[in-house]
C-alpha positions in Angstrom: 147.7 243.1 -38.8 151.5 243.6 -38.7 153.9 242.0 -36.4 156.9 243.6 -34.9 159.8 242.2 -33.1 162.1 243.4 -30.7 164.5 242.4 -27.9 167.4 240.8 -30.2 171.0 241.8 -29.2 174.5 240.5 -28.5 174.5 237.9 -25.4 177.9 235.6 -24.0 177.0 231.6 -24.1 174.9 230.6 -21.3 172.9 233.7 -21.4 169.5 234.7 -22.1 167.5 236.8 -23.9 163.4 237.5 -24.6 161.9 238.1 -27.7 158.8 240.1 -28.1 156.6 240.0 -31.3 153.8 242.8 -30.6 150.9 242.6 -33.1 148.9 246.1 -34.5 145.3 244.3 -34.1 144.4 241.2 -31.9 146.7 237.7 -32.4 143.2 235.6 -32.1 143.0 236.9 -36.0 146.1 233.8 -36.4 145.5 230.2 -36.1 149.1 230.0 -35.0 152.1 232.5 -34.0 155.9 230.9 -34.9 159.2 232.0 -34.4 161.7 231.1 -37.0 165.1 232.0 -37.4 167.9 232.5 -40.2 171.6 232.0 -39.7 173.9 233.4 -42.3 174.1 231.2 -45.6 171.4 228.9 -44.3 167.3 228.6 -44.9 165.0 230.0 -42.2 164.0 227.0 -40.0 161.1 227.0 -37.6 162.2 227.7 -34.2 159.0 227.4 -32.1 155.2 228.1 -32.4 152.1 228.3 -30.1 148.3 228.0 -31.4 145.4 230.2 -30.4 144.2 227.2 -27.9 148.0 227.6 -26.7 149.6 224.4 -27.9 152.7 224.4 -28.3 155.7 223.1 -30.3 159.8 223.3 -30.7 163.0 222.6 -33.1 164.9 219.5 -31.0 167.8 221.8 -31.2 166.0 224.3 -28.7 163.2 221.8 -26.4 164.6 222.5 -22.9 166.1 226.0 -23.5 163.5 228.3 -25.5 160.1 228.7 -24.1 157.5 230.3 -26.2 153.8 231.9 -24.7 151.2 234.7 -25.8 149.7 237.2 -23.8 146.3 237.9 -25.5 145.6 241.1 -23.6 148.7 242.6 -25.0 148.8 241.0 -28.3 152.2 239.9 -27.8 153.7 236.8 -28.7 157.7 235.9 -26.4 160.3 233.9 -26.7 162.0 233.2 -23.8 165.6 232.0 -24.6 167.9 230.6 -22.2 171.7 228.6 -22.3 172.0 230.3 -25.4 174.7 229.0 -27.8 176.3 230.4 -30.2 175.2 228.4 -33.1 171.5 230.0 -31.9 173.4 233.3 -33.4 170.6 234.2 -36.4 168.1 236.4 -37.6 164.7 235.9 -35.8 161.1 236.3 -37.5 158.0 236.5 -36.0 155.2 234.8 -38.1 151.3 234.9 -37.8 148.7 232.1 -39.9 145.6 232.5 -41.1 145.5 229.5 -43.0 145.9 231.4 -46.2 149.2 233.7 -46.7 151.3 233.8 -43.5 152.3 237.9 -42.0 155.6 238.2 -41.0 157.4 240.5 -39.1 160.9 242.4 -40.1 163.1 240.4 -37.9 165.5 241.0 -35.0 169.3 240.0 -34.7 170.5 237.8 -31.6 174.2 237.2 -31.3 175.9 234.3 -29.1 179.7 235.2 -28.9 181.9 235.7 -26.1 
């Protein structure tokens, strides 16, 4: 199964933006589905993640702000990202577990400035 992003782009603080992580084959085939992100010179830090039974979990530098949900019948994994800062600015990933190695997707750019 492959993952591939889509709906990065250049946004003023306060905006918003949605994410979309489509999968090739069905998303039940991960455990869990996780955004992470990678800001220039830094590591890639989990941003958010949702398991198949739709638990869900977040950074504290984005509770309140970024939601994150699946649709199953699309095989599509969002995230929903509102008052967007501009230290959000980063590289975003889409990753699917199995419990052995994780599939990731190529990544999307999202850029805060005004």
């Amino acid at each position: 199964v492959q993952l591939v992003e889509s709906g990065g782009g250049l946004v003023q603080p306060g905006g918003s933006l949605r994410l979309s992580c489509a999968a090739s084959g069905s998303i039940f085939s991960f455990n869990t589905m996780s955004w992470y992100r990678q800001a220039p010179g830094k590591g890639r830090e989990l941003v958010a993640a949702i398991t198949r039974g739709g638990m869900t979990n977040y950074a504290d530098s984005v509770k309140g702000r970024f939601t994150i949900s699946r649709d199953n019948a699309k095989n599509t994994v969002y995230l929903q990202m509102n008052s967007l800062k501009p230290e959000d600015t980063a590289v975003y990933y889409c990753r699917g577990d199995t419990g052995r190695l994780p599939t990731w997707g190529q990544g999307t750019q999202v850029t805060v400035s005004s």
